[in-house]
C-alpha positions as CSV (number, residue, x, y, z in Angstrom):
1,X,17.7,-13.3,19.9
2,X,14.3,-13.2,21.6
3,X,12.0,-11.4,19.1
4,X,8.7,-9.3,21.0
5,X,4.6,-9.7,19.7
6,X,5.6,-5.9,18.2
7,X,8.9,-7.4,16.5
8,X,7.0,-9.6,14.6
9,X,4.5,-7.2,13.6
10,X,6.8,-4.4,13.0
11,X,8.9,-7.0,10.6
12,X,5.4,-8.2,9.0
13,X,4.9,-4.4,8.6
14,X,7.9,-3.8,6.7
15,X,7.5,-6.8,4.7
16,X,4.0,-6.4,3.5
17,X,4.7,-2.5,2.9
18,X,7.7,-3.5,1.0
19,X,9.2,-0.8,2.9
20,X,9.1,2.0,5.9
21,X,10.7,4.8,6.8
22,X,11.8,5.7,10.3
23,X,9.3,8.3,10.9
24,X,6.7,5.9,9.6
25,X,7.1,3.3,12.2
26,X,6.8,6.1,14.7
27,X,3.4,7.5,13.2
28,X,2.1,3.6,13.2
29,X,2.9,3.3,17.1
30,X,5.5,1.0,17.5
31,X,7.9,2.8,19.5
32,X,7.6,6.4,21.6
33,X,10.1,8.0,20.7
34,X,13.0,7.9,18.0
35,X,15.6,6.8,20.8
36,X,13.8,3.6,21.4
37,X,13.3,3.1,17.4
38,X,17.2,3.1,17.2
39,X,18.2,0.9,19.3
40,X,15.6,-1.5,19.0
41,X,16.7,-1.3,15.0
42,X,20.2,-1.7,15.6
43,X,19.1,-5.1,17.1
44,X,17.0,-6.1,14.4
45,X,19.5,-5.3,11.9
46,X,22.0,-7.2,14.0
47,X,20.0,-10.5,13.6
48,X,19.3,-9.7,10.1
49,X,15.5,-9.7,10.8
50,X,15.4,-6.3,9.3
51,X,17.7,-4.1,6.3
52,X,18.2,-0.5,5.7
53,X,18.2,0.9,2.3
54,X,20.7,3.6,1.2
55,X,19.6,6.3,-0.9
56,X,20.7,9.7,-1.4
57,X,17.5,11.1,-2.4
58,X,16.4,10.4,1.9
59,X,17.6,12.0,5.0
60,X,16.7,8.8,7.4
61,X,16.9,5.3,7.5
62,X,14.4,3.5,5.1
63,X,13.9,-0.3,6.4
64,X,13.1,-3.1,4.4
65,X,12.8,-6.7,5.7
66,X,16.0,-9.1,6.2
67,X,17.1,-12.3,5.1
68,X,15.7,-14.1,8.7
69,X,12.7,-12.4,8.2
70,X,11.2,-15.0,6.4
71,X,10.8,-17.3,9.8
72,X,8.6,-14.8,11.0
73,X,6.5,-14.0,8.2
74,X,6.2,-17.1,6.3
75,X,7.6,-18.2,2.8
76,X,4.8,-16.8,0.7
77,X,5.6,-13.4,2.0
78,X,9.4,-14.3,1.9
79,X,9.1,-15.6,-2.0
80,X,7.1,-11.8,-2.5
81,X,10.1,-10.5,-1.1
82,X,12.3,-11.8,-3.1
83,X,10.9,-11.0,-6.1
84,X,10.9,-7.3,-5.8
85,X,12.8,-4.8,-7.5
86,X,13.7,-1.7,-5.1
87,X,14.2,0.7,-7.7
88,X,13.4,4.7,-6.9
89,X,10.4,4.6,-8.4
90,X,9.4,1.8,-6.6
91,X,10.2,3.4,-3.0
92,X,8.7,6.1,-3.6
93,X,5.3,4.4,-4.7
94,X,5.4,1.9,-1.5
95,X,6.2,5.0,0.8
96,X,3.9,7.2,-0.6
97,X,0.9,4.2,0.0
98,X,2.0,4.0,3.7
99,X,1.8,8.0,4.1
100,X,-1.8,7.4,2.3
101,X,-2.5,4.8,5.2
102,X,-1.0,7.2,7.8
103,X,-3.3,9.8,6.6
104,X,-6.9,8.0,6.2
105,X,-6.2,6.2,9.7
106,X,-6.0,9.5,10.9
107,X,-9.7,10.5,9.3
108,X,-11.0,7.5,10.9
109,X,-10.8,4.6,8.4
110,X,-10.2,1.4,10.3
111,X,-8.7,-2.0,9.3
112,X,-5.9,-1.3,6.4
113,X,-5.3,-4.6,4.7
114,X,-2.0,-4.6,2.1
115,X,-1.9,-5.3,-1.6
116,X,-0.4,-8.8,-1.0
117,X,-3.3,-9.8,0.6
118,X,-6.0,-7.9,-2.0
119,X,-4.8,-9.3,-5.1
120,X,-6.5,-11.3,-7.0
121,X,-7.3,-12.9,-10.6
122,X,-10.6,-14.5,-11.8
123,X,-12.7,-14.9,-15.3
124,X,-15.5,-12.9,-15.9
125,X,-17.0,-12.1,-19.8
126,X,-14.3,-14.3,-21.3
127,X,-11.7,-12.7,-19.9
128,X,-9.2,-12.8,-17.4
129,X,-9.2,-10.2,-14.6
130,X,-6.7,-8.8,-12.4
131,X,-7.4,-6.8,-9.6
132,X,-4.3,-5.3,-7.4
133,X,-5.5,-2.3,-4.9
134,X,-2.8,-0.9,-3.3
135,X,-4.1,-0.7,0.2
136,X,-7.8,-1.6,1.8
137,X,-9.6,0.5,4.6
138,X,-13.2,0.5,5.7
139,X,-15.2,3.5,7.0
140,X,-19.0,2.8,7.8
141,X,-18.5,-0.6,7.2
142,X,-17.7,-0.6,3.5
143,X,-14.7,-1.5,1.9
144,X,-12.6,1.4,0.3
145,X,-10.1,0.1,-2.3
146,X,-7.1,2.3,-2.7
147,X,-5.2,3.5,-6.0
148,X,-2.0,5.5,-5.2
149,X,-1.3,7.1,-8.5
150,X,2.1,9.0,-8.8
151,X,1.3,10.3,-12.6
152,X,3.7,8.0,-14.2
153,X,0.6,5.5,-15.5
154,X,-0.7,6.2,-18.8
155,X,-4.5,7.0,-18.2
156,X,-5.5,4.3,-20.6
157,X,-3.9,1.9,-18.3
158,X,-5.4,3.2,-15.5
159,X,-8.9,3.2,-17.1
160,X,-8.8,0.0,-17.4
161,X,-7.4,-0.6,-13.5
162,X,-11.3,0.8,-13.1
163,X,-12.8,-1.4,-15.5
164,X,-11.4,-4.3,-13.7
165,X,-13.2,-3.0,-10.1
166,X,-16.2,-2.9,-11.9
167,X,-16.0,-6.9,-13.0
168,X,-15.2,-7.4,-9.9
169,X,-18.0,-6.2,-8.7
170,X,-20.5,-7.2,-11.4
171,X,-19.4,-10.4,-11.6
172,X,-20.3,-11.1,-8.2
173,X,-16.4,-12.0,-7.6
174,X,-16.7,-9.3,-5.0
175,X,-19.1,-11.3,-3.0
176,X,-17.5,-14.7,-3.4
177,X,-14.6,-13.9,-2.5
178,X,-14.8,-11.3,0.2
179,X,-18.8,-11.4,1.6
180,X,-18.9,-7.7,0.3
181,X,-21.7,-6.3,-2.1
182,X,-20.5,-2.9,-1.9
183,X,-17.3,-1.4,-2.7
184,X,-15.8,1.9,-3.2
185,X,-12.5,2.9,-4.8
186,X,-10.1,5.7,-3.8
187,X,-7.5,7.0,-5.9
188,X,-5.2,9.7,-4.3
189,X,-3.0,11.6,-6.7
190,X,-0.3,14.0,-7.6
191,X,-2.5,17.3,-8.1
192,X,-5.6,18.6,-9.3
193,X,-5.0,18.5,-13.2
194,X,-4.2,15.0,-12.6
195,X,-7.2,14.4,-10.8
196,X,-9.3,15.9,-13.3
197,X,-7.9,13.5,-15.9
198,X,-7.9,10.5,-14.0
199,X,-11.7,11.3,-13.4
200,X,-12.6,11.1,-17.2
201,X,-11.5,7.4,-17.0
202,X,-14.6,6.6,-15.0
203,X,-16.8,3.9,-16.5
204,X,-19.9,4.6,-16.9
205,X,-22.8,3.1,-15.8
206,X,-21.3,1.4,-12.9
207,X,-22.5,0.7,-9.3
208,X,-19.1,1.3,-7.5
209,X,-18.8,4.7,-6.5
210,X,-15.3,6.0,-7.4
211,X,-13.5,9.1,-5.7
212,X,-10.5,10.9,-6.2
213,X,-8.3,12.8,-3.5
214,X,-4.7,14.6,-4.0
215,X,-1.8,14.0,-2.0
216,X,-1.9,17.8,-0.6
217,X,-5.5,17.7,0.3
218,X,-4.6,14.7,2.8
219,X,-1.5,16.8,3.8
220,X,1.1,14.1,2.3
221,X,4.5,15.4,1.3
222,X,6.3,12.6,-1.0
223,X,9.2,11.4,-0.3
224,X,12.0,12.2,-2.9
225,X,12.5,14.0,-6.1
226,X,13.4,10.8,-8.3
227,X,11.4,9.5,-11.2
């Protein structure tokens, strides 16, 4: 088939969001009206460029990317693919980061960038860091990494999620490897109790400026009742 400029970002998309629903390739602009989705879909899905997942915890189509889809977005994407695991738990996460996308694009944050191409490891005090944002926006120019927390992470392990923004930062990593020297880190959560105790993990003494949100405040529903 002949694939469109928007096929190969849609499928890109998908593949970098691990997966979207129907109503979330609507919000993002790619098609006018559900009709259009459809049958442009059924094509997709006929060339094996894109999947559906089946889940009985979802009342429309969830898309993920298909076994062609690697010509369009490359084998380092395709090899992410492959690797992944599409458990509940892990649908919901990657749907519930898209509806936070969805959301701050709609309060004006610009340029979304995707955890595939945030991560990132280096050294810093004798030890080895990890850094793996869920999602990147800017708004006024500085970068805003994003922490979609479902309450399932113990708050030790999130605590040190922080610590590892803040080498990244100190360490000048931040600048080396993205030209930035400020940064700010958003975590959106599952309600205010949550919040509150995701908020005592804060390091102290720090120069990034962390904030916490809840899913309700940016008017996000989550998708399923699975754990």
């Amino acid at each position: 088939m002949r694939h469109t400029t928007r096929d190969e970002r849609l499928i890109r998309d998908i593949a970098l969001s691990h997966i979207l629903s129907r109503d979330q390739i609507l919000k993002l602009g790619y098609f006018g009206s559900v009709t259009r989705l459809n049958s442009r879909m059924r094509t997709l899905r006929a060339n094996r460029l894109v999947s559906i997942s089946d889940t009985p915890f979802f009342n429309q189509y969830l898309y993920l990317a298909g076994k062609k889809a690697s010509e369009i977005v490359g084998n380092r994407v395709a090899r992410m693919m492959m690797s992944r695991a599409p458990t509940p738990r892990f649908v919901q996460h990657a749907l519930a980061v898209t509806e936070v996308r969805i959301a701050l694009q709609a309060h004006g944050y610009t340029d979304w960038r995707f955890e595939a191409q945030l991560t990132h490891s280096f050294l810093w005090g004798g030890k080895q860091w990890v850094i793996r944002p869920d999602g990147m926006v800017r708004t006024e120019g500085m970068p805003v990494l994003l922490e979609v927390d479902m309450g399932h992470v113990d708050p030790g392990k999130f605590a040190h999620k922080l610590k590892g923004y803040q080498a990244f930062l100190e360490s000048g990593e931040l600048f080396r490897t993205w030209t930035e020297r400020q940064l700010s880190v958003l975590t959106i959560t599952t309600g205010t109790l949550r919040r509150r105790r995701l908020e005592q993990r804060v390091p102290r003494g720090c120069d990034l400026h962390f904030q916490f949100d809840t899913f309700d405040n940016l008017g996000i529903a989550i998708a399923g009742g699975w754990s």
